[in-house]
N, C-alpha and C positions, 0 to 999 in steps of 0.2 A: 330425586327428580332432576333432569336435565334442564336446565337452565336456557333459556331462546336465544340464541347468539345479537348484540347488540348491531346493526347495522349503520353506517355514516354516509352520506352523500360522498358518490363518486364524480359529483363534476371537475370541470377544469380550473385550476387556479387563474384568478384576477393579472388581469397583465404583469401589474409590478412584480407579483410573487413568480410569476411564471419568468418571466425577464432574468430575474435575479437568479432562478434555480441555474436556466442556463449561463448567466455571466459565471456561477461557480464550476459549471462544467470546464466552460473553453478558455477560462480563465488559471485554473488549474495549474500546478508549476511541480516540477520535483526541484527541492532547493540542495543547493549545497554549500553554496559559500553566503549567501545573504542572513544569515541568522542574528540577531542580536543581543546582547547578553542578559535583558530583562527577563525573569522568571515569567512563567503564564499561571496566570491567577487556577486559585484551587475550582471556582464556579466555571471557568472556560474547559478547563481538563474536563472538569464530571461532564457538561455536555459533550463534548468532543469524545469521549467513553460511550454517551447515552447514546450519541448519534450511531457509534459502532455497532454497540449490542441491539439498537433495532435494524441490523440488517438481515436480506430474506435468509434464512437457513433451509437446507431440506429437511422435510420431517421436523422441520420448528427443535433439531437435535442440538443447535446453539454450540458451535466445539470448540468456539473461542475462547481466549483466555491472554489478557494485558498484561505483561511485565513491566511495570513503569522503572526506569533507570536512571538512577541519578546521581549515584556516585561516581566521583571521578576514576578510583583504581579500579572500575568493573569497565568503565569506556573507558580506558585505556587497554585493556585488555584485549577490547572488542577491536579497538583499533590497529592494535598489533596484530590480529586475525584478519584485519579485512589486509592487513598493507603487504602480507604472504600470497592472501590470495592475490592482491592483484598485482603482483609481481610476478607471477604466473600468468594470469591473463591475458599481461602486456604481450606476452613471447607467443599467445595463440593467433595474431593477429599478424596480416601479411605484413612485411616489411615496410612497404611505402604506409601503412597505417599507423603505425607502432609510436612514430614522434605525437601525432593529433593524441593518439589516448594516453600518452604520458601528460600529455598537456592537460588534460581532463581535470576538473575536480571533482571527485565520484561519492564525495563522502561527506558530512559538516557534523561525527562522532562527538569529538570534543569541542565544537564551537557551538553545538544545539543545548540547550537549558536541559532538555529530556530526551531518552532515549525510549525507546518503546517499541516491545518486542511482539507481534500479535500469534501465537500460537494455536495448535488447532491438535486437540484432542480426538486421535482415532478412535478411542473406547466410550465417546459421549452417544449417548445415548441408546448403549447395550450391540446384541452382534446383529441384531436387524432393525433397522431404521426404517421407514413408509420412505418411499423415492429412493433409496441407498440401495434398494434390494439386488440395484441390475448394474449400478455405477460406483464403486465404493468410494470413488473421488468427488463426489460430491457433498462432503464433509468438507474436502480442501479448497470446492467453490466456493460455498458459502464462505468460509474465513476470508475469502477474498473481499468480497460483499461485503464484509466488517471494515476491510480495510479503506475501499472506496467511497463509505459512509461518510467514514473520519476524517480522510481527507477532504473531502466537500466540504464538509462539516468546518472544518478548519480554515477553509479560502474564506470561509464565510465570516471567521471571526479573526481575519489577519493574522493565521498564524502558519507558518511556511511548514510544508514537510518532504521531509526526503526519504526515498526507499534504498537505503542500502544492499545491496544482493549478494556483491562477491564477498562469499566467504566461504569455507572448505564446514558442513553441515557437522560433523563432527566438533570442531573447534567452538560454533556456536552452543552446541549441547552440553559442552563441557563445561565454559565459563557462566553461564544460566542454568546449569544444574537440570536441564530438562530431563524429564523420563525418557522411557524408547518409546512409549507410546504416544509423546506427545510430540508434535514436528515445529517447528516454526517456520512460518508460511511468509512475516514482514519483518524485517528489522527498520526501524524507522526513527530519525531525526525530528525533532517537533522544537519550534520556537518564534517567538516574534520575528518580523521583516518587515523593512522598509520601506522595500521596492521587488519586484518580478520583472524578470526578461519576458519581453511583450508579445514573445515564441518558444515555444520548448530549445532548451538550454543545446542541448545537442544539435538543435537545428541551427540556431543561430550562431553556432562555431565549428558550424561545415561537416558533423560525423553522421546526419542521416535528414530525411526530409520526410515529415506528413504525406503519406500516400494521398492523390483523388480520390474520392469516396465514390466516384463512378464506378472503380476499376476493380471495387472490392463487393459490389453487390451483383447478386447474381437471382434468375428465378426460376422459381423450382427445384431446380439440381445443380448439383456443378456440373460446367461448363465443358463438353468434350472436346478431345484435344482440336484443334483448326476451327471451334468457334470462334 
């Protein structure tokens, strides 16, 4: 016999809670040099995991999967992967840009406590999913979802993180021993901090600037060209 789905009160959260959700929104930082060398407690982790695994999936097919990293010869590894790729990078960029993203610090591999890799399992939950039937990237949403959990998650118990991206997807697969079937979708830095740039890090040393939020909503449809 099927059981009656339990139901909970959809109201609105009490100001403080609501206040708060968003101070971890717009508060939000990707870190790279602010890290400090204190470990993070094993009860912080398991929430900052729990926060993860309740994020929305399609088809509740869940594709995620944590690599938590802590040995030094494996970040080292990884850092040696990311410092190829982004010696590459530098040379895709016009000339007058080339010095600002040398100056960049794009990475805090070896100065983060933990490394933490979030992965996303294409073969989770068999070859037809409820919602995947018409998008099959919608497995690699959701892992996203996980990601932005964690990080909230994490503004909220002081603990800083960074999204590493440049790497050449092979190199990652090799030194994490991933299957084919399984991709990684975040590589990420995680550690105590002291303090946040009180503006996204890039903005605040001149490589891009927060678009108006006017100029990005639109209704109905997009916008034909000379509206």
């Amino acid at each position: 016999m099927t059981q009656s789905p339990v139901l909970a009160p959809a109201g609105p959260f009490s100001t403080p809670e609501r206040e708060a959700v968003y101070r971890a929104i717009h508060s939000r930082r990707d870190v790279r040099s602010q890290f400090l060398p204190d470990p993070i407690e094993s009860g912080v982790l398991d929430r900052l995991l729990l926060a993860a695994h309740h994020a929305p999936s399609v088809g509740l097919m869940q594709p995620w999967n944590f690599i938590l990293i802590r040995n030094a010869a494996v970040k080292a590894e990884v850092r040696a992967a990311f410092t190829r790729a982004n010696d590459e990078a530098a040379a895709m960029f016009p000339e007058e840009r080339r010095a600002l993203y040398s100056s960049l610090k794009l990475q805090g591999i070896e100065q983060a406590p933990i490394n933490l890799c979030i992965t996303c399992d294409r073969s989770r939950g068999g070859p037809v999913v409820l919602g995947r039937t018409h998008n099959r990237d919608t497995d690699l949403y959701s892992t996203v979802c996980a990601v932005q959990n964690l990080w909230l998650a994490a503004r909220a118990e002081g603990i800083g993180v960074g999204w590493v991206s440049i790497f050449r997807d092979s190199d990652l697969r090799q030194i994490l021993g991933l299957p084919e079937h399984v991709v990684p979708v975040a590589y990420l830095c995680l550690g105590k901090v002291s303090e946040l740039y009180d503006e996204p890090e890039l903005q605040a040393k001149g490589w891009a600037r927060r678009r108006a939020l006017e100029d990005l909503v639109f209704e109905d449809r997009w916008p034909a060209p000379g509206d």
